[in-house]
VEXKE-624693 format. One record per residue (C-alpha): residue in three letters; x, y, z. Coordinates in steps of 0.2 Angstrom, whole numbers, plus 2048, in hexadecimal, padded with zeros to 3 digits. Example, Ala and Ser with C-alpha at 12.3 -4.5 7.8 and 13.67 -1.06 7.14 Angstrom:
2
Ala83E7EA827;Ser8447FB824;
***
This chain:
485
Unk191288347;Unk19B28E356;Unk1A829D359;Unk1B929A361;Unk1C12A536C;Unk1D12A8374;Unk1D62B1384;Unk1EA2B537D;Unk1ED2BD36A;Unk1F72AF361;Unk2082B035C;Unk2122AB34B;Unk21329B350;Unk20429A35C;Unk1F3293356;Unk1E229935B;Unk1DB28E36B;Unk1C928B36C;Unk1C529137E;Unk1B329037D;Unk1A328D371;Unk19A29A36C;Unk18B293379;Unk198293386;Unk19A2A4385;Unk1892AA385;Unk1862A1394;Unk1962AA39C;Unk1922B9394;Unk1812BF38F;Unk1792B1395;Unk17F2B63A9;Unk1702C43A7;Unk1652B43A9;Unk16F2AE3B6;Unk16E2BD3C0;Unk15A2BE3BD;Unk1592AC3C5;Unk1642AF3D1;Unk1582C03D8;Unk1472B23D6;Unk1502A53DF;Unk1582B13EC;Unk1472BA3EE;Unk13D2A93F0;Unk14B2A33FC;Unk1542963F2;Unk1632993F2;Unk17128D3FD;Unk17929C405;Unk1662A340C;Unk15B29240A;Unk15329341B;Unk146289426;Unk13A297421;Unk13C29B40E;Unk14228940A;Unk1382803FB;Unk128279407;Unk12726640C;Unk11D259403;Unk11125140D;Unk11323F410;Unk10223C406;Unk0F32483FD;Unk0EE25240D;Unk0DD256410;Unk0DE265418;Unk0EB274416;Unk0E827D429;Unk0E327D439;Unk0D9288443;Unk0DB281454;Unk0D0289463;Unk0D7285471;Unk0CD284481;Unk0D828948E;Unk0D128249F;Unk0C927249C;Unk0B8273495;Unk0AC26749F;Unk0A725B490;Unk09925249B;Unk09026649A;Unk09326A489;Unk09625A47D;Unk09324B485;Unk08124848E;Unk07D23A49A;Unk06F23549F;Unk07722B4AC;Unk08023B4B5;Unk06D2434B8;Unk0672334C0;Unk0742324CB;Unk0782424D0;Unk07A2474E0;Unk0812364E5;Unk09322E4E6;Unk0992284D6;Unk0982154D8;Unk0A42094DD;Unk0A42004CD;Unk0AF20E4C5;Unk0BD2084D1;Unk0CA2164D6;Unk0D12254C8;Unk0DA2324CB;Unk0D52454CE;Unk0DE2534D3;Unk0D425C4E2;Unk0CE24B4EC;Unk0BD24B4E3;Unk0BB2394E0;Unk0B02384EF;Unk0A52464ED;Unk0942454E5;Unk0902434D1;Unk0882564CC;Unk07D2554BB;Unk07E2604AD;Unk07E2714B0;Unk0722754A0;Unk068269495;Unk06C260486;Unk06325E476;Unk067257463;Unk06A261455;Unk06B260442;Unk068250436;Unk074248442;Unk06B24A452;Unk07A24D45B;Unk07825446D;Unk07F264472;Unk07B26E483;Unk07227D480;Unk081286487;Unk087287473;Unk07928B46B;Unk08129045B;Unk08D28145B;Unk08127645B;Unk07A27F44B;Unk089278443;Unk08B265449;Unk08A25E43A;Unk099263436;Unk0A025F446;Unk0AA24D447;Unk0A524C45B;Unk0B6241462;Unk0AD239475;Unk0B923147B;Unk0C823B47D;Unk0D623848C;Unk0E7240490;Unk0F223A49D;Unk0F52474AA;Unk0E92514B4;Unk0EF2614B7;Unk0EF26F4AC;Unk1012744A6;Unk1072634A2;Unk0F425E499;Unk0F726F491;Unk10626A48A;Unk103257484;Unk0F325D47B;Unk0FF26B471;Unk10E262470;Unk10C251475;Unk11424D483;Unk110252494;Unk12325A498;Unk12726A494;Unk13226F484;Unk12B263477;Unk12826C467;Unk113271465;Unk108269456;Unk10827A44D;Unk11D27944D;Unk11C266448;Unk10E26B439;Unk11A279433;Unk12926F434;Unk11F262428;Unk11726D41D;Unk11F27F41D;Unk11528E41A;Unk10A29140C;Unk10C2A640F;Unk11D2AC40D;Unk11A2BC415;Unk1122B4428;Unk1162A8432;Unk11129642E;Unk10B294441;Unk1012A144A;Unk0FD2A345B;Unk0EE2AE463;Unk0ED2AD476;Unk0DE2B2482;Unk0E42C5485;Unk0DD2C3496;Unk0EB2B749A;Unk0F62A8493;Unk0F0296495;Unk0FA28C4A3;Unk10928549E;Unk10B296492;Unk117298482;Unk11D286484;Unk10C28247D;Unk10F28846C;Unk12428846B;Unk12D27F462;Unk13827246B;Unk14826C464;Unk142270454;Unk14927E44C;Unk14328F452;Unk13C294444;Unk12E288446;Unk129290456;Unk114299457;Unk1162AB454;Unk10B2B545F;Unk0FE2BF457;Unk0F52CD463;Unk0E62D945F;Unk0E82EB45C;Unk0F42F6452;Unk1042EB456;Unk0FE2DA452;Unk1112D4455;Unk11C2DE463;Unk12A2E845A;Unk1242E6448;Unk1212F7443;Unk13030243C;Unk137310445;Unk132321440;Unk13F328436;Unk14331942D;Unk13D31641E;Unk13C304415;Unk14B30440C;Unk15630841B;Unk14E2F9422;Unk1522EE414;Unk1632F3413;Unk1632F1427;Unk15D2DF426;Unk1682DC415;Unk1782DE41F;Unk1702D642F;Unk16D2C6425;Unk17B2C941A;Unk1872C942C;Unk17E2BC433;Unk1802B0423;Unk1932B0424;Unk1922A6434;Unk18329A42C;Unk18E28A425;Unk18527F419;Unk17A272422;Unk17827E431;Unk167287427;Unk15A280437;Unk168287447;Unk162294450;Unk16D2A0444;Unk163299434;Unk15129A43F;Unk15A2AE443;Unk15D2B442F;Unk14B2AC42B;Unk1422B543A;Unk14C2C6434;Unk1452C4422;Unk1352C0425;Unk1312CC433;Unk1372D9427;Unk1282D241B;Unk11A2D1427;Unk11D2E642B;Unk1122E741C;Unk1082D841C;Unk1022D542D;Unk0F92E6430;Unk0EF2E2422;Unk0EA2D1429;Unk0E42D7438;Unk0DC2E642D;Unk0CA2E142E;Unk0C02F2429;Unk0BF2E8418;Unk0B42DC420;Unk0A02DD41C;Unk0962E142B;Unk08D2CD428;Unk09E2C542B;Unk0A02D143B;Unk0912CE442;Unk0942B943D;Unk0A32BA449;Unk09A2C5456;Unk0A52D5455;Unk0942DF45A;Unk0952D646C;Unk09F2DC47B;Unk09E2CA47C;Unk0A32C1470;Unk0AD2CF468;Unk0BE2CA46E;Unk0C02B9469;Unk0B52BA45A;Unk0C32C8453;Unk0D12B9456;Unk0C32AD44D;Unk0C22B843C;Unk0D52BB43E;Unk0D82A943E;Unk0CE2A642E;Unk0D62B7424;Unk0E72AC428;Unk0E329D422;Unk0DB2A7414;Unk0ED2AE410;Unk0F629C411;Unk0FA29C428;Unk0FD28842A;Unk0F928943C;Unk0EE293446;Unk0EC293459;Unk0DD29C463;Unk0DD29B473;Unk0CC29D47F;Unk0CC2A148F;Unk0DA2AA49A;Unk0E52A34A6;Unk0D62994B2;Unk0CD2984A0;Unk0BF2894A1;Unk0C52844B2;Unk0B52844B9;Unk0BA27D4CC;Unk0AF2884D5;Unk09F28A4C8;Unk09E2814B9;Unk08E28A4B5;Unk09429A4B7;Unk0A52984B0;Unk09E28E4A0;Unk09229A49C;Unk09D2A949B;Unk0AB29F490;Unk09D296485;Unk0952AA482;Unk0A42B147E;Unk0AB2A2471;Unk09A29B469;Unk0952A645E;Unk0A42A9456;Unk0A8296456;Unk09929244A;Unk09C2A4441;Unk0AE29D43B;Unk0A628C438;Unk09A29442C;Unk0A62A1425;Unk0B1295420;Unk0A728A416;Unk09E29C40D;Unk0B129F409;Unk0B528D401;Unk0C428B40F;Unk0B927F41A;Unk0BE271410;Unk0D0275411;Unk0D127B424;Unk0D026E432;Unk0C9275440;Unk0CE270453;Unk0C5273462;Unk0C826C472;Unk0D1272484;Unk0DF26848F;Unk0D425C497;Unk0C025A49D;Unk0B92594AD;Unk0B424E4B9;Unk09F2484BC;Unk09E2494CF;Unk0A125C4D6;Unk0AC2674DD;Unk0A52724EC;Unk0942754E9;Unk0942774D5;Unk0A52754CD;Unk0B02684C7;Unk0C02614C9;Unk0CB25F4B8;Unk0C924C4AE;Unk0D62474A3;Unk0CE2354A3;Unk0C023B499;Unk0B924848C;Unk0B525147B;Unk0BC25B46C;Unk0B625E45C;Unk0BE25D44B;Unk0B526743A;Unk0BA26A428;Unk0CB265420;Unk0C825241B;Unk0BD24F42A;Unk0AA24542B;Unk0A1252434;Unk09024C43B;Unk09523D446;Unk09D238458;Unk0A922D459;Unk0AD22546D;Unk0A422747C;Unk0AA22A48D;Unk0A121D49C;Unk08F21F4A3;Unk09522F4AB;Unk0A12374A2;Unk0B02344AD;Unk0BC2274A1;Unk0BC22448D;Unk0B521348E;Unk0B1213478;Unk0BB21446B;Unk0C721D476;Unk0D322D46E;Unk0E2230477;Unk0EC241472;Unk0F9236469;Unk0E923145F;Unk0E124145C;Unk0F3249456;Unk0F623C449;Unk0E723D442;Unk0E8250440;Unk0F924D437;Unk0EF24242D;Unk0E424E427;Unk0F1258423;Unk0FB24A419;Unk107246424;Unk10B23542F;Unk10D23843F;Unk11B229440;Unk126231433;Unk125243436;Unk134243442;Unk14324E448;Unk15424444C;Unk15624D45C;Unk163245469;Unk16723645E;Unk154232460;Unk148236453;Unk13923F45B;Unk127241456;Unk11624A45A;Unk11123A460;Unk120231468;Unk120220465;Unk10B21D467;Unk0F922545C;Unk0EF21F451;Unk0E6229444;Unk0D4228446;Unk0CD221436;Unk0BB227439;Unk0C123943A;Unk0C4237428;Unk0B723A41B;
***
């Protein structure tokens, strides 16, 4: 049965004309109350065209089923000398205090230090686990966990100075301006938290890593993507709070007509400009006045998790806080999280290894293993690739009397949970820790395989950027297959 309707009365001579069905009027009538519903779900979840953004746009597929669905990457600012913490040679103690011999031809160092004598390990080695991998005893509490570890040897960048390695191990190029790895992961993948960022960013509060916000920016890819910093105390992001006197709906209506402004200049296909990276930022800064001072709200935490991360040191206190922040994001659906250890000189041990090592290795170890073992008692360790690694190594024969010289030619990082084979090392470096001579792992290599884990290829995630289509890994990498378990 259906009712007919006109829109004029009829005359003498003038017949009824159907105008509509009677489901056609529903759907223009009564049935616009559902429209109207949707249209407040599909505005609120971001999907309409006129507000889609890079932000609250439905989130990317990966490529295939990912392994893991974050990163925690610790980041060791300085270059951590991998021939005194992960990679022993027996070869570096019996020739120590010698030239390095002739057969390992000329290579390239930054203070003039291919001449000077080999120095030894600052502190012994010794195995650990069912593995038996060896770890220097400056890591005690790492080495409690090297069975999860995936130990990669035979790392090697290609520069030897800090800002430019600094650069080619976050973003993979060695120039400045390239988008980092947490910008290309989010880019791929979107966020899984509405309310935060996909990609945070938690510096050493005694001082930026060399190279600074580059590290973490976001390139020619839309700004959106860029790492938003995350600081300590009661303004974890600068200018977040309200200002007194204005109460929360003032500041809707404020950031309504903002948005609602900036929209009329936003033309369809135009959602990633700077003006579409804008409206998101608006939006979701206006979310994270609520929920990000409950993230970094940690009186809920038990007095074992504190003590797991070291918050009852003065030592380890500082950088085990950024450690149990990094696991509460990922908890609450963070993509990307980015510690850093180690200020401004960080691991740059020129002067004193020994000295320099033990004071970075007592501030990050404990609360290293603690998020290691927190988040496999949380479930989330099988989920959550964890990164550790600095820009570069350093070099076997000594600087001065005790340090040493930055090596990009050579050294070690680590890889745990989300999809990886802990308990094994995969590379080796020569008979003194100067080149990757097994199984070698560029950066290109290492960042595919990390998109890997996190089901996406590395050769078709891209960004048509100056008529080129750019990558994470220009135009080389491998993924490691033995990573994978």
């Amino acid at each position: 049965m259906s009712i007919n309707f006109t829109n004029t009365c009829p005359g003498p001579s003038q017949p009824f004309q159907p105008l509509a069905s009677r489901r056609q009027f529903l759907r223009r009538a009564g049935g616009g109350f559902g429209l109207l519903a949707l249209l407040g779900l599909l505005d609120r979840d971001g999907l309409l065209a006129a507000t889609v953004s890079p932000l609250n746009a439905p989130a990317p597929k990966p490529h295939f089923p990912a392994r893991a669905k974050s990163v925690i990457f610790l980041f060791m600012s300085g270059g951590p000398s991998h021939v005194d913490l992960f990679d022993p040679k027996p070869d570096l103690i019996r020739l120590a205090g010698q030239p390095i011999p002739e057969s390992f031809v000329t290579f390239k160092t930054r203070r003039a230090v291919a001449k000077n004598k080999l120095l030894a390990p600052v502190r012994p080695f010794h195995k650990h686990g069912q593995s038996g991998i060896e770890v220097s005893e400056f890591l005690p509490n790492i080495a409690e966990c090297v069975d999860d570890l995936c130990l990669l040897r035979g790392c090697y960048g290609d520069s030897v100075t800090h800002p430019e390695s600094v650069y080619q191990m976050n973003t993979g190029s060695i120039l400045m301006g390239r988008p980092s790895m947490g910008a290309w992961v989010t880019y791929g993948l979107g966020s899984d938290n509405q309310n935060m960022p996909g990609f945070v960013v938690m510096p050493d509060p005694a001082g930026w890593v060399k190279g600074g916000a580059p590290a973490w920016g976001n390139g020619f890819l839309p700004a959106t993507y860029q790492g938003t910093l995350l600081r300590g105390g009661s303004s974890p992001i600068l200018h977040l709070k309200t200002p007194e006197g204005v109460t929360p709906d003032q500041q809707r209506a404020t950031v309504d007509l903002i948005n609602q402004l900036n929209r009329a200049d936003l033309h369809p296909g135009e959602e990633n400009s700077e003006l579409g990276a804008r409206i998101s930022a608006y939006e979701l800064a206006f979310r994270m006045q609520r929920h990000a001072p409950e993230l970094m709200d940690i009186s809920g935490e038990t007095a074992a998790t504190r003590k797991l991360y070291g918050l009852d040191g003065k030592t380890t206190a500082d950088f085990g806080l950024r450690c149990l922040l990094a696991r509460r994001l990922v908890e609450k659906g963070v993509r990307f999280v980015q510690l850093y250890c180690g200020d401004t000189n960080g691991w740059d041990g020129h002067a004193d290894v020994e000295g320099n090592h033990a004071k970075l290795c007592a501030q990050s170890d404990l609360p290293v293993a603690g998020l290691l073992k927190d988040l496999k008692s949380r479930g989330l360790f099988d989920s959550t690739l964890v990164i550790w690694g600095g820009e570069f190594g350093r070099m076997p024969m000594s600087e001065g009397q005790n340090g040493r010289d930055h090596n990009p030619h050579g050294f070690s990082m680590w890889l745990a949970g989300g999809g990886v084979k802990g308990g094994q090392v995969i590379g080796a470096t020569d008979a003194v820790g100067l080149r990757a001579a097994e199984e070698k792992a560029h950066v290109h290599d290492i960042h595919a395989t990390i998109l890997h884990l996190l089901g996406l290829d590395h050769e078709r995630l891209t960004f048509r950027h100056n008529g080129r289509d750019e990558r994470l890994t220009d135009v080389a990498g491998d993924v490691i297959k033995k990573v994978l378990a």
